[in-house]
C-alpha positions in Angstrom: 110.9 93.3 117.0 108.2 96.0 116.4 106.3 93.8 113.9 106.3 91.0 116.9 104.4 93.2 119.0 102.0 94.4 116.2 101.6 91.0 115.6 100.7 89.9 119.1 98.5 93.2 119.3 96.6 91.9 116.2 96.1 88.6 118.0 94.5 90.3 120.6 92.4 92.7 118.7 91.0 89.5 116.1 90.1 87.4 119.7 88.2 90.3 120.6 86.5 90.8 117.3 85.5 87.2 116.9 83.1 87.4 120.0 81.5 90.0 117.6 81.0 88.2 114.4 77.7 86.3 114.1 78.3 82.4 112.8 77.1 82.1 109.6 73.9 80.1 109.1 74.8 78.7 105.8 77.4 76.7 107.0 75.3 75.1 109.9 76.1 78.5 112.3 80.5 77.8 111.9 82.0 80.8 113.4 84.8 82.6 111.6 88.5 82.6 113.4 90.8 85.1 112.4 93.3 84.8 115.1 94.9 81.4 113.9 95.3 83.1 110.5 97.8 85.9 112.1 99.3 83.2 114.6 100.1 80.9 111.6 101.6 84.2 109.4 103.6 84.8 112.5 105.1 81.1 112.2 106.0 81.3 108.8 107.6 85.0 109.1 109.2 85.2 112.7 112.1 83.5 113.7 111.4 80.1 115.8 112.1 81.5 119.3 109.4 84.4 118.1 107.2 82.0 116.5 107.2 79.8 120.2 106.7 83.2 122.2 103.5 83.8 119.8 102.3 80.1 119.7 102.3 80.6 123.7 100.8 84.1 124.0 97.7 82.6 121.0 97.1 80.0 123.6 96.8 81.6 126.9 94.7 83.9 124.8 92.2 80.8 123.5 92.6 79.1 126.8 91.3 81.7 128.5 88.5 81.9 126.8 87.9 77.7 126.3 89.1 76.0 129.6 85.6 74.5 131.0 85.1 73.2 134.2 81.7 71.8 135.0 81.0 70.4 137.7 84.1 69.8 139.0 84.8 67.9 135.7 87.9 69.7 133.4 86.7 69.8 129.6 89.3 71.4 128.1 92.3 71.5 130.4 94.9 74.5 130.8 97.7 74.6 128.9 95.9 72.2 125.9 95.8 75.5 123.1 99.8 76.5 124.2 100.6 72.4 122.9 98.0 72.9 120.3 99.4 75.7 118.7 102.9 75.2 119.1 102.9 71.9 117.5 101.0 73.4 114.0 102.7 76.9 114.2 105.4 74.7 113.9 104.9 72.6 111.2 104.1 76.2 109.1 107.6 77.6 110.2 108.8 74.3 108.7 107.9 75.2 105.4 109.2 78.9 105.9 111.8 78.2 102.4 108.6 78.1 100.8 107.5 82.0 101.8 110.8 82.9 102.0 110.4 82.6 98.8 107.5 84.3 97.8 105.4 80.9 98.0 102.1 81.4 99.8 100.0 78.7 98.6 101.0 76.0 100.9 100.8 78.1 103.4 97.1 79.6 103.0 95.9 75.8 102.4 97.4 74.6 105.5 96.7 77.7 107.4 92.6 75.8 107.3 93.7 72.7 107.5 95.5 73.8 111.1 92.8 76.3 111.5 90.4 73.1 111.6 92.7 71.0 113.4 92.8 73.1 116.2 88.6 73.3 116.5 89.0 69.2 115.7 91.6 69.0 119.0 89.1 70.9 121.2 86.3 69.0 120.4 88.0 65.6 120.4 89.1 66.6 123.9 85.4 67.6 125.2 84.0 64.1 123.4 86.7 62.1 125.1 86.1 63.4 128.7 82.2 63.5 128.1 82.5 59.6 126.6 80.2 60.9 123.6 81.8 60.5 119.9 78.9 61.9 117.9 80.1 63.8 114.3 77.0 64.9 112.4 77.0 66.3 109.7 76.5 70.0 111.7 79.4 68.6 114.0 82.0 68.4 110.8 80.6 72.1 109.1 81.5 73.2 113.0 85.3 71.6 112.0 85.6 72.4 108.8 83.6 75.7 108.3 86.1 77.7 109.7 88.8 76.1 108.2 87.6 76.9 105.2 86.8 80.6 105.8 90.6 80.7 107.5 91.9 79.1 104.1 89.4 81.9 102.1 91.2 85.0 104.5 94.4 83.9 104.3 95.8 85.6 100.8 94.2 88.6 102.1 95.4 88.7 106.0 98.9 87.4 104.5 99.3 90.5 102.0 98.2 92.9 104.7 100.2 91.5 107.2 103.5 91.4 104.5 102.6 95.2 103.5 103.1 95.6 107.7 106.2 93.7 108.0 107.3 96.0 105.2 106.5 99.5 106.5 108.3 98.3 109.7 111.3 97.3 108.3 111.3 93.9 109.4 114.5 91.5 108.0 112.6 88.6 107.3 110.6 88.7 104.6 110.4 86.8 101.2 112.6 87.6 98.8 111.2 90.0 95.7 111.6 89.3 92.2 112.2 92.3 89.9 111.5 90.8 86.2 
């Protein structure tokens, strides 16, 4: 239980210190997230009641900071992250055999692919109230960018985050292989 609540305290933290890191201008100013990568470890190592409680707690957190309203006009409604979220988080925990395991790969790939999904979501809902489909090519490095990055961090965040779930005793980690 104490690695849930380092892990939710990490979610916070990595929100914060996103509003701090500058978008890189070589992939058409994309932003790096960091969040999704801890929320999507989460689903894979935490049980499914825990991975639910997380996927909620991630999406208060990013709908706090997305939900627009102008002009009396909702952009991105409340309560859109939370379904967001909870739908991919769950598709990782689905493959938790595999990192029970030991098997990370699938995991770090999909943790950009859902890291972009989630950017894709947002801006499909903003296009689809504003009536405006436009996807330039600085619209899909906005996607995609920080999938990529996300898919880049992952090995590392993962092996942090296992080292923590380690020093905290926590049951439900993959199995090791002594050869």
């Amino acid at each position: 239980m104490i690695f849930f609540f380092i892990l939710l305290v990490l979610v916070v933290i990595a929100q914060i210190v996103e509003f701090f890191i500058p978008p890189l201008d070589w992939m058409y100013h994309a932003h790096i997230y960091i969040a999704p990568v801890i929320v999507f470890y989460g689903a894979m190592a935490l049980p499914f009641p825990l991975m639910l409680a997380m996927a909620l707690f991630a999406g208060v957190l990013l709908d706090a900071l997305t939900v627009q309203v102008i002009a009396s006009k909702v952009e991105i409604s409340l309560g859109s992250s939370i379904l967001i979220y909870a739908v991919l988080a769950g598709i990782m925990h689905g493959l938790r055999p595999l990192f029970i395991r030991g098997r990370w790969e699938v995991h770090c790939v999909l943790t950009g692919i859902c890291t972009s999904a989630i950017i894709l979501a947002q801006y499909l809902m903003i296009t689809f109230r504003r009536g405006t489909f436009m996807f330039t090519r600085e619209v899909w490095w906005q996607i995609g960018g920080p999938g990529l990055m996300a898919m880049l961090m992952a090995p590392v965040i993962f092996w942090i985050l296992n080292w923590v779930a380690r020093v905290t005793r926590y049951p439900y980690l993959p199995e090791r292989t002594f050869e």
